[in-house]
C-alpha positions in Angstrom: 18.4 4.8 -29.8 19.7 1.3 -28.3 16.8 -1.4 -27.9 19.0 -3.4 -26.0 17.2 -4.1 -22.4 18.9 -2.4 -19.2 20.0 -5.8 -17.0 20.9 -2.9 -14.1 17.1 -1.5 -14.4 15.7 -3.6 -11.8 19.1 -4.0 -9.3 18.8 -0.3 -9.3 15.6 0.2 -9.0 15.2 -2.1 -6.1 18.0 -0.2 -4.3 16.1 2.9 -4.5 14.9 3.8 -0.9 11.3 5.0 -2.1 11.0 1.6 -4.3 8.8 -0.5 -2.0 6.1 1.9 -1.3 5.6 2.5 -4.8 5.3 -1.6 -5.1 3.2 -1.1 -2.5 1.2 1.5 -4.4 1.1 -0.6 -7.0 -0.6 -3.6 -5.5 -3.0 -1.1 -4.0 -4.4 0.1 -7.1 -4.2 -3.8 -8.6 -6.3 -4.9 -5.4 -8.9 -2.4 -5.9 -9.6 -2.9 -9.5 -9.5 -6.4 -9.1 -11.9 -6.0 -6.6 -14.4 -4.0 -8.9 -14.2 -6.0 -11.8 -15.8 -9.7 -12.9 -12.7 -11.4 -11.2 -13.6 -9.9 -8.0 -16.0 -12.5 -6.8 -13.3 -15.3 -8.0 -10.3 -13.4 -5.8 -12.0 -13.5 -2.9 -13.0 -17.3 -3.4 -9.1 -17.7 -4.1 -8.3 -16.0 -0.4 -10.8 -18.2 1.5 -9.1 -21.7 -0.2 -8.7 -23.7 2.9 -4.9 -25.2 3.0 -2.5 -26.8 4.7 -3.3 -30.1 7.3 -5.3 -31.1 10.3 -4.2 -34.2 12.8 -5.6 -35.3 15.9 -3.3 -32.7 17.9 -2.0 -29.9 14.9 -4.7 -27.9 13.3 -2.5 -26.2 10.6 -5.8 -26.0 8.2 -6.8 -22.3 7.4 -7.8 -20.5 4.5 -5.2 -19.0 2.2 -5.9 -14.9 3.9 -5.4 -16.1 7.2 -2.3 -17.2 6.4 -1.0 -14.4 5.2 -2.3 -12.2 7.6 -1.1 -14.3 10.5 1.8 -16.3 9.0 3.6 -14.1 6.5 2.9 -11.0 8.7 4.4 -12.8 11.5 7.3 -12.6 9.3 6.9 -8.8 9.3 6.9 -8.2 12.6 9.8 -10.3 12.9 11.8 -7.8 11.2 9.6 -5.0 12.5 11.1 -6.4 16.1 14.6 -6.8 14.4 14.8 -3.3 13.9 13.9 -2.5 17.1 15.9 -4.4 18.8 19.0 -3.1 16.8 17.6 0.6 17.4 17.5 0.0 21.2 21.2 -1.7 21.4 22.9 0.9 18.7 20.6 3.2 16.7 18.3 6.5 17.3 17.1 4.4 20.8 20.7 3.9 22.0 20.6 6.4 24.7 18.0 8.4 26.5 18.9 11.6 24.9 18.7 10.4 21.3 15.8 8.5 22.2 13.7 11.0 24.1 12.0 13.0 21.3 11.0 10.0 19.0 10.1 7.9 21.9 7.6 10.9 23.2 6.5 12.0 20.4 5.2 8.4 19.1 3.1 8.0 22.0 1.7 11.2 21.6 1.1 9.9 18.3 -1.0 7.0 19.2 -2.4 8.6 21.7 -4.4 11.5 20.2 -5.8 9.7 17.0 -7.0 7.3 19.4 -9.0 9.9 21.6 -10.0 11.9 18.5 -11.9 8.2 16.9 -13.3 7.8 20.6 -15.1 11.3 20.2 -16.6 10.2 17.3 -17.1 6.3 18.3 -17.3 5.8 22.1 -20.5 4.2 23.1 -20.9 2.9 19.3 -20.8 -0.8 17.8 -17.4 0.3 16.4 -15.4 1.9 19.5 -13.2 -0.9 19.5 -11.7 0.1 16.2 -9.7 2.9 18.5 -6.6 1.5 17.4 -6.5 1.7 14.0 -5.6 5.3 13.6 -2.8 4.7 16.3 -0.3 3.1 13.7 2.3 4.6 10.9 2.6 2.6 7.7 6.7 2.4 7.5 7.3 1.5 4.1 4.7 4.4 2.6 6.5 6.8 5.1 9.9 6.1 4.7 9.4 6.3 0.8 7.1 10.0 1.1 10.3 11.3 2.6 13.2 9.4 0.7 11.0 10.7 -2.2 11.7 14.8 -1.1 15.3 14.1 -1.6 17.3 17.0 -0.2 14.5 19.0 0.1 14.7 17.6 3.7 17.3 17.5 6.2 18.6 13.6 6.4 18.1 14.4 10.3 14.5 14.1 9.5 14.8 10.8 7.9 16.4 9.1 10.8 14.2 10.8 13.5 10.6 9.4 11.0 12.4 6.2 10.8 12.8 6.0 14.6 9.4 7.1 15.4 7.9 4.8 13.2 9.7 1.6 14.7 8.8 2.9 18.4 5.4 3.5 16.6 5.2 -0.4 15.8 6.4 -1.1 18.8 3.4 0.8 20.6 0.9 -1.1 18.1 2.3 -4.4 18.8 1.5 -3.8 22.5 -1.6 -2.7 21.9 -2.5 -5.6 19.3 -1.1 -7.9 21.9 -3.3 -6.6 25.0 -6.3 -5.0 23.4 -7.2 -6.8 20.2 -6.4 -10.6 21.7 -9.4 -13.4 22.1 -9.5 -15.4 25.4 -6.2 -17.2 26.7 -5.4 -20.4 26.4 -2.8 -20.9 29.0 -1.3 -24.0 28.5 -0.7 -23.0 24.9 1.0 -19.6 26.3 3.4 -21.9 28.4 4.4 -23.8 26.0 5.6 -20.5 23.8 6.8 -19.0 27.2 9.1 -21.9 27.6 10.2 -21.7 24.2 11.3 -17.8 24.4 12.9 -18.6 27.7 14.9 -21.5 25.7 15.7 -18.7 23.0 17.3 -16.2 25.2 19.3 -19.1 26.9 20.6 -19.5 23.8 21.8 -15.9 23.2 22.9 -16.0 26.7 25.1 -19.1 25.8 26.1 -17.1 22.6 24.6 -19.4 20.4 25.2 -17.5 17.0 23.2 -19.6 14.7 20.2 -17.8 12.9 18.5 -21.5 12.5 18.3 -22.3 16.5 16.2 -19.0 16.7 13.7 -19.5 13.9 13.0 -22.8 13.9 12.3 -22.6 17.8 10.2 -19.5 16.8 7.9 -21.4 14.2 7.1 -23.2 17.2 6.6 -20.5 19.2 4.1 -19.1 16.4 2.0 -22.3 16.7 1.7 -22.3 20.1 0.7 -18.1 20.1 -1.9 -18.5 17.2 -3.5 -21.1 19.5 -3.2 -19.2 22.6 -6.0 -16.4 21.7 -3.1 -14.3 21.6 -2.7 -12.8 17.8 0.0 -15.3 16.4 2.1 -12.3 14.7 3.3 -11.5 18.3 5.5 -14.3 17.9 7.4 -12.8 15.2 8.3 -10.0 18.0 9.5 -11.9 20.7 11.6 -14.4 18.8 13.3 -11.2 17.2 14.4 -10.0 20.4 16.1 -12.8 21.8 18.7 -12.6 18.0 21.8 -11.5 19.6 23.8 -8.2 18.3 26.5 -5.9 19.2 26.7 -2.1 19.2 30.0 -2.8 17.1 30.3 -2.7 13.0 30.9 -6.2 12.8 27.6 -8.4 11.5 25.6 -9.6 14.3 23.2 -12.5 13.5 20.5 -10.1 14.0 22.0 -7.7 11.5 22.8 -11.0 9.5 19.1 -11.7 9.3 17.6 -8.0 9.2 19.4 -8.0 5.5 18.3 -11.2 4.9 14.2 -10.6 5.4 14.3 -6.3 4.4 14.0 -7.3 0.6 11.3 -10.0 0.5 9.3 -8.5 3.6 9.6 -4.7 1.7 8.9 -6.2 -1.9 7.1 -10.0 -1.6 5.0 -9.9 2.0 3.9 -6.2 2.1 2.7 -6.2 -1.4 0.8 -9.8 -0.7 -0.8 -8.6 2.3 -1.9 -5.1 0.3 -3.3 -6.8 -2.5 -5.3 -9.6 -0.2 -6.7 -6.7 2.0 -7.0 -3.4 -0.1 -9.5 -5.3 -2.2 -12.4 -2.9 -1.2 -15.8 -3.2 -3.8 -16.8 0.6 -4.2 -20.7 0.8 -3.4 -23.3 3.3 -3.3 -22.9 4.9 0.1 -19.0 4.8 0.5 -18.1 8.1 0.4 -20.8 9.0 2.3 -19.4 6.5 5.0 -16.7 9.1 5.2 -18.8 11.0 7.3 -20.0 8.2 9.5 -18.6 8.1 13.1 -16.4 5.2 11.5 -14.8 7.3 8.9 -14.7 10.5 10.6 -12.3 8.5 13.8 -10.1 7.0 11.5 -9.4 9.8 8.5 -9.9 12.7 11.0 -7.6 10.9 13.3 -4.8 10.2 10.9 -4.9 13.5 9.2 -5.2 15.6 12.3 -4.2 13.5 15.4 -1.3 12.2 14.3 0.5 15.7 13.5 -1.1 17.4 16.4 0.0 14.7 18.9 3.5 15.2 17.0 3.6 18.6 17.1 2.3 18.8 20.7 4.7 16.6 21.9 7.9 17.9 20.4 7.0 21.6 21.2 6.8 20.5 25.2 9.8 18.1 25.1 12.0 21.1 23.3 10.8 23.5 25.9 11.3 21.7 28.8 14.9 21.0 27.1 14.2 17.0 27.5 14.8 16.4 23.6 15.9 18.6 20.7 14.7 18.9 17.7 16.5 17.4 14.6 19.4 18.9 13.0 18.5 21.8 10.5 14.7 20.7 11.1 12.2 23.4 12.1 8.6 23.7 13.2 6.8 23.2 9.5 9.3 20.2 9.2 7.9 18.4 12.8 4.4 19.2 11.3 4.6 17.7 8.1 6.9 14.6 9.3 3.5 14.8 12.0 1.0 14.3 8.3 3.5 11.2 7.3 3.6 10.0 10.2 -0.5 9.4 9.0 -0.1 7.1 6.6 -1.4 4.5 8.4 -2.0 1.6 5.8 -0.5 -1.4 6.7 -0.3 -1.6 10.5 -4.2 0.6 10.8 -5.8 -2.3 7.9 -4.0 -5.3 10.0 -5.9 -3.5 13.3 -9.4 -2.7 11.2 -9.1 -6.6 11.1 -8.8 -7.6 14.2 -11.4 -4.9 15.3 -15.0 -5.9 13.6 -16.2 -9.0 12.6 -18.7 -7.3 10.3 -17.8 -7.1 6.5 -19.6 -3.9 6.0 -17.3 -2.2 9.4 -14.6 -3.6 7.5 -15.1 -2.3 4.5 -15.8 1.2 5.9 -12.8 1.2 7.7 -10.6 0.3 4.9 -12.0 3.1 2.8 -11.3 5.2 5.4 -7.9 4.4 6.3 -7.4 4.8 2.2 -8.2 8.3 1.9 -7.0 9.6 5.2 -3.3 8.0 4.3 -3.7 9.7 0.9 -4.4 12.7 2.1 -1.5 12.4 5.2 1.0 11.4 2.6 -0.1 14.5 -0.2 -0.3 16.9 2.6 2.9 16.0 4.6 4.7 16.1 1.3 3.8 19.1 0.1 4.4 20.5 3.5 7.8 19.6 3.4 8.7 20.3 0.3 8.4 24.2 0.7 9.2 24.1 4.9 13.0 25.1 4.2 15.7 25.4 2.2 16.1 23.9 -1.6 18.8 21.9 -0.5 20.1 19.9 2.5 23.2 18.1 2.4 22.7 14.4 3.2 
């Protein structure tokens, strides 16, 4: 047997469409032992490091977790709007017939999880939390399904992958309107200005990637002082990138490839292993069953599928979408259970929800174990809903 390393191992690896969710899985599982261990204490000391700079006029002085939940997420949800944006001009949201049943069916799945954590919650210290079962975790999606292989139709792929982005889309406004602290208005004209300086530029056909972003750092200053949640900024300087429904490289296409690799493999993981970091105590699992943890993991387990499945049944009926090729009722149910991984997007919303550690805490635990029981569920689901084999 050769000893000699594989140099391809890694290129190959990271090609592999299911590769960052299991480096996301990864820094999950690091997070939480760190967290229960003697270096737990000395992590979270790390996280809450002050850096950066204060002057009379810039305060750029936070502690090391805020900036990565609001500057290197902002970088997230510039790509998250990147994709949009391309998905609206040339993709799955191009037209209002391909559009139609992802478009639907993502609002019906925000909107049920929400309604089933207000049963639980509303009229509680934690009803505000309603949007965290709202949101789909792309990267632990996309890789549950790339995982099946041909066991699913590719149709199914595209149609998760476009109800995810319109699923983000549906957080961001609700992150943006719902989960924001008072408004500083001068602040928000300043940024206002900024994006109207940024789509004169596409409107001129400025094609340079730098006159967007470093205009959009900008624009994140201003929006993190606003009271507005600074990640929105990340959002509206991707949608001013310019593109074409043509093959040739658009500078938003240009910079989609540029950020998929270090947002799917460096800021994901970053932001898992700063906020997974949940200390197991007496009482957790028990928390479960608290009106917290019954809202979130009841709402991602069940209200995300239901609201799918609801949703896709009445739009096929009244003939206003279709459903994807070779797909079939079991398949819209289980994409319904991936579609409840809500990891990422549900733990940046459990965030901005409570102020109180133990709420926190709670909340994370929750959304753990009702995305781990979406993604086992959904997978097994699909993985017996049809044929062995679908061509890709």
């Amino acid at each position: 047997m050769s000893n000699r390393i594989n140099l391809k191992a890694l290129p190959n690896f990271l090609k592999n469409g299911s590769a960052g969710g299991i480096i996301l899985l990864f820094c999950v599982i690091i997070s939480l032992i760190v967290a229960n261990s003697p270096l737990g204490e000395g992590f979270d000391d790390f996280l809450g490091t002050q850096i950066g700079f204060n002057t009379e006029n810039i305060h750029l002085r936070y502690p090391i977790l805020l900036w990565i939940n609001d500057g290197l997420m902002a970088i997230f949800f510039l790509l998250v709007g990147l994709e949009i944006k391309r998905e609206l001009v040339e993709g799955e949201l191009a037209s209002p017939k391909k559009a139609a049943l992802p478009i639907l069916c993502a609002i019906g799945g925000a909107l049920v999880p929400a309604f089933i954590y207000l049963l639980f919650n509303k009229g509680t210290l934690t009803e505000h939390g309603w949007g965290i079962p709202m949101a789909t975790d792309i990267a632990f999606a996309l890789a549950a399904v790339t995982a099946l292989g041909k066991r699913v139709p590719a149709s199914l792929k595209i149609f998760l992958a476009a109800l995810a982005i319109v699923d983000d889309l549906l957080a961001i406004l609700v992150i943006a309107i719902f989960y924001s602290s008072e408004l500083n208005y001068a602040n928000l004209g300043y940024a206002g200005a900024i994006f109207l300086l940024l789509i004169l530029f596409n409107r001129f056909g400025v094609k340079n990637i730098i006159f967007y972003l470093i205009p959009g750092v900008f624009i994140w200053y201003f929006i993190h002082h606003s009271g507005i949640h600074a990640t929105i900024a990340g959002v509206l300087t991707a949608l001013t990138l310019p593109t074409t429904p043509d093959e040739k490289e658009s500078p938003l296409e240009k910079l989609e490839h540029m950020l998929t690799k270090p947002v799917n493999f460096l800021i994901i993981p970053i932001f898992a292993l700063a906020n997974t970091n949940i200390t197991f105590e007496d009482g957790m699992v028990e928390g479960l069953f608290s009106n917290l943890g019954l809202g979130i993991v009841l709402g991602l387990v069940l209200g995300k599928p239901i609201g799918i499945l609801f949703v896709s049944w009445l739009s096929v009926k009244s003939k206003v979408g279709l459903l994807p090729r070779d797909a079939n009722w079991l398949h819209m149910i289980g994409v319904g259970l991936l579609a409840g991984i809500g990891f990422t997007m549900s733990i940046f919303i459990a965030l901005l929800s409570f102020a109180e550690p133990h709420f926190v805490a709670e909340a994370k635990f929750s959304i753990l174990t009702g995305s781990v029981l979406s993604a086992i569920l959904g997978s097994i689901l699909l993985a017996f809903s049809g044929k062995k084999s679908y061509d890709s």
